[in-house]
C-alpha positions as CSV (number, residue, x, y, z in Angstrom):
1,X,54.9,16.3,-4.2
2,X,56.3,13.4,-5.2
3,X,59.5,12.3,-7.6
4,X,59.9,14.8,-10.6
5,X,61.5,14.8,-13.4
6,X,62.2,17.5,-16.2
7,X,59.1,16.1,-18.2
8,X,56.8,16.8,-15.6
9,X,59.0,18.4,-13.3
10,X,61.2,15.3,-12.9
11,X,65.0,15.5,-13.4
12,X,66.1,13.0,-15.8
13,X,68.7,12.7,-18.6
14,X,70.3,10.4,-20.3
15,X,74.1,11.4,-20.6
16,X,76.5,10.6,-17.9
17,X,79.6,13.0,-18.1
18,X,82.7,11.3,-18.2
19,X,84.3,10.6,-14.5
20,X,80.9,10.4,-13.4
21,X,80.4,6.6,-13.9
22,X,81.0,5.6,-10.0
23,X,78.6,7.6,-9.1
24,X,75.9,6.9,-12.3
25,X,76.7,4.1,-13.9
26,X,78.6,1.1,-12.7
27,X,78.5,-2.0,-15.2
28,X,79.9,-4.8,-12.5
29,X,76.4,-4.5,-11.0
30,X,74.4,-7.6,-12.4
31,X,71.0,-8.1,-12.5
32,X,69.6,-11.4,-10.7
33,X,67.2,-13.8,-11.6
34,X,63.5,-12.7,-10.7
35,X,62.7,-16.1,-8.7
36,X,65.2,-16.0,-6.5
37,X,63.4,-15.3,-3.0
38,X,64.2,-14.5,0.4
39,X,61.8,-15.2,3.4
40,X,61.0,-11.8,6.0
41,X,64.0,-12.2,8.3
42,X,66.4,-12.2,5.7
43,X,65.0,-9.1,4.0
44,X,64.7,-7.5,7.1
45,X,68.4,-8.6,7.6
46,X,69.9,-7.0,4.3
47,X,67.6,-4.0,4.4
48,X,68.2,-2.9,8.0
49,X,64.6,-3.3,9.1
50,X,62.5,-4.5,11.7
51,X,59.8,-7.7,10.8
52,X,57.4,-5.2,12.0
53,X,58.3,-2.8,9.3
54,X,58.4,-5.2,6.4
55,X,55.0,-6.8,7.4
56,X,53.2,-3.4,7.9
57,X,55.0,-2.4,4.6
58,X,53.3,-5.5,3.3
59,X,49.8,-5.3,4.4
60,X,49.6,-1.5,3.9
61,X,50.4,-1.5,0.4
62,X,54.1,0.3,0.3
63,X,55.9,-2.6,-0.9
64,X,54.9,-5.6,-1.4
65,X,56.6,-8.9,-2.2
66,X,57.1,-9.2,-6.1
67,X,58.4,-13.5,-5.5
68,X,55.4,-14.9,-3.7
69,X,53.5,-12.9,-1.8
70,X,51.6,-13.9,1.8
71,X,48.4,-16.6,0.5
72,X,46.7,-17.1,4.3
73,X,48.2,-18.0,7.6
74,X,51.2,-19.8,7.6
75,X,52.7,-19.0,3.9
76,X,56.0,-17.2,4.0
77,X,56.5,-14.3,2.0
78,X,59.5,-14.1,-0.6
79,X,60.8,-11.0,-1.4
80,X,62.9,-10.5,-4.7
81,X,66.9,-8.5,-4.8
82,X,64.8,-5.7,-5.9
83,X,62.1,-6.0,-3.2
84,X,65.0,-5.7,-0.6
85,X,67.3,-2.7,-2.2
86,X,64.0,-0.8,-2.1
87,X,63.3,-1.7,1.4
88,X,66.9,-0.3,2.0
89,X,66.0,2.6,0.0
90,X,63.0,3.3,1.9
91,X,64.6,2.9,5.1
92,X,67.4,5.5,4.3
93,X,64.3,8.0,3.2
94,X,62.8,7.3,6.7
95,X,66.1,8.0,8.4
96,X,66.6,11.2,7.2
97,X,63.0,12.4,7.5
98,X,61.1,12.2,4.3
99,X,57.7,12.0,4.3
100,X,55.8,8.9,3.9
101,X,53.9,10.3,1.2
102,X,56.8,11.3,-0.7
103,X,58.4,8.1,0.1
104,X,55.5,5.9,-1.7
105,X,55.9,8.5,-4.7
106,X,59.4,7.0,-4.6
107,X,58.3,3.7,-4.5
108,X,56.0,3.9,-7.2
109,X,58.5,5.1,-9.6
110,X,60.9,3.0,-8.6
111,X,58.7,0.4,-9.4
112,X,57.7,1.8,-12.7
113,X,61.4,2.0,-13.8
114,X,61.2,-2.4,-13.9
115,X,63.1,-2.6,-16.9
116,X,65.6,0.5,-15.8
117,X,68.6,-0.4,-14.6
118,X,68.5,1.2,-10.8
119,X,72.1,1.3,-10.4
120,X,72.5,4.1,-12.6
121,X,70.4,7.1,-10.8
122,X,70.7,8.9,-8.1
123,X,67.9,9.5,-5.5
124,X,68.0,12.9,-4.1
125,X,65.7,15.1,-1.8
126,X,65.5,18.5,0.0
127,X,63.0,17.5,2.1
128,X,60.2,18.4,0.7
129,X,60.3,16.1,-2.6
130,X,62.5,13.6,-4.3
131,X,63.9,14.0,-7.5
132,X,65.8,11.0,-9.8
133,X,69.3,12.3,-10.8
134,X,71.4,10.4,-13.5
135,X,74.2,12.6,-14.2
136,X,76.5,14.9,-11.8
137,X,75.3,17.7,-13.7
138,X,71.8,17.3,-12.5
139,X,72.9,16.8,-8.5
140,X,74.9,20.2,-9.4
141,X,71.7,22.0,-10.7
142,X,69.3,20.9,-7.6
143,X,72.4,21.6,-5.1
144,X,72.6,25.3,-6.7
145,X,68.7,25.8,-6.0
146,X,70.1,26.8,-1.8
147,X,68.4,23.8,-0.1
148,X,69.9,21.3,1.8
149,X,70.0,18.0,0.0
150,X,70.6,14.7,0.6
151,X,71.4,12.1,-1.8
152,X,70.8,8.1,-2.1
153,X,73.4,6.4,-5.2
154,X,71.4,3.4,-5.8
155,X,74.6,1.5,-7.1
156,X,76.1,1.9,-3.8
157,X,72.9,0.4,-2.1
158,X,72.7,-2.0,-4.5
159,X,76.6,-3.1,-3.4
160,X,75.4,-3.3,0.3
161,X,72.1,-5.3,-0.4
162,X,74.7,-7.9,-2.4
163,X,77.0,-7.9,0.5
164,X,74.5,-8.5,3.2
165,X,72.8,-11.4,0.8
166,X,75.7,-12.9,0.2
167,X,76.2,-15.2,2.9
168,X,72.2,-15.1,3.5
169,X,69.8,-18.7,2.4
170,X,67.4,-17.8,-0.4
171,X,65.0,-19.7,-2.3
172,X,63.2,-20.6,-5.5
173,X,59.6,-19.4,-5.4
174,X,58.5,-22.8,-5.5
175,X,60.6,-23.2,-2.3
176,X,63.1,-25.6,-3.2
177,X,65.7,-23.6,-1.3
178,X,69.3,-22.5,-2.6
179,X,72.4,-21.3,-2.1
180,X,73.4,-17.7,-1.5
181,X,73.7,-16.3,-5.6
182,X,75.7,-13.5,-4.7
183,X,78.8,-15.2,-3.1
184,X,81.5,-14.1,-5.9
185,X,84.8,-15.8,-4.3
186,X,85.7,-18.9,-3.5
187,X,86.0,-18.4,0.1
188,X,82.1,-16.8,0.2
189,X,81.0,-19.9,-1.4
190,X,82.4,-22.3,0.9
191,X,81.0,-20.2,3.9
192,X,77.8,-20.5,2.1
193,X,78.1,-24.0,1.7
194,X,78.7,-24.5,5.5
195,X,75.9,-22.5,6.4
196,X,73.4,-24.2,4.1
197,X,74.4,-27.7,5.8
């Protein structure tokens, strides 16, 4: 059970055939700083998750926050961009029935791929396990095996978590709050600025 890959029955390569780069590779995804934060309810905004889910997600281990975590009653949790896009992840695993077993396999290697660029693979599953696809050739191969599948393109999650944070307060991890980072267009930033106050 678990994510696989062709090293230990994981898929992963490192060529992306031409035409595939919407799907595997997209550079105008950027990366964002690591101590920009968000507080619970805007995670559980931009994920499309209940506070219940992100606190039981918290205190069970699954995912925790990687900006400042919970330090006794009262503190507020922060959680990073790349806290939230795997909360969305996660949340599209649940949707479709994976189980949560196989969904903290996910997790785990999502989280050891920290330097990896997420927008680049593909998450795909036939129920019974996930597997990391980076080139179309790959989502070909496990399509060909007969089993339904289901896919996840990261990059296109990644687009909806900066959408739905775009408008949404974050903060330093020292608190000191801050405008949204993802507003890209004039127009954005001015809404942003309004909201802010």
């Amino acid at each position: 059970m678990g994510v696989r890959t062709q090293e230990d029955q994981l898929l992963v390569t490192t060529g992306t055939p031409v035409g595939q780069q919407a799907l595997f590779d997209d550079s105008t995804l950027r990366p964002l700083p690591a101590d920009i934060g968000y507080r619970g309810p805007v995670a559980c905004s931009a994920a499309g998750i209940t506070y219940r889910q992100l606190d039981y997600w918290a205190r069970t281990g699954l995912l925790e926050p990687s900006v400042r975590p919970a330090a006794g009653s009262g503190s507020q949790r922060l959680y990073g961009f790349r806290d939230i896009l795997i909360l969305r992840i996660v949340k599209r695993l649940i949707d479709t029935g994976v189980s949560l077993q196989n969904i903290r396999a996910a997790v785990e290697h999502l989280h050891d791929r920290e330097g990896d660029d997420l927008s680049k693979i593909t998450i795909m599953s036939d129920g019974a396990s996930i597997y990391e696809c980076r080139s179309a050739d790959e989502v070909v191969d496990l399509v060909r095996g007969g089993q339904g599948v289901f896919g996840i393109a990261v990059g296109s999650v990644w687009r909806e978590v900066e959408g739905n944070l775009a408008e949404l307060p974050g903060e330093q991890s020292d608190g000191s709050p801050i405008l949204p980072l993802l507003a890209s267009d004039e127009l954005a930033k001015r809404r942003a600025r309004r909201v802010a106050g």
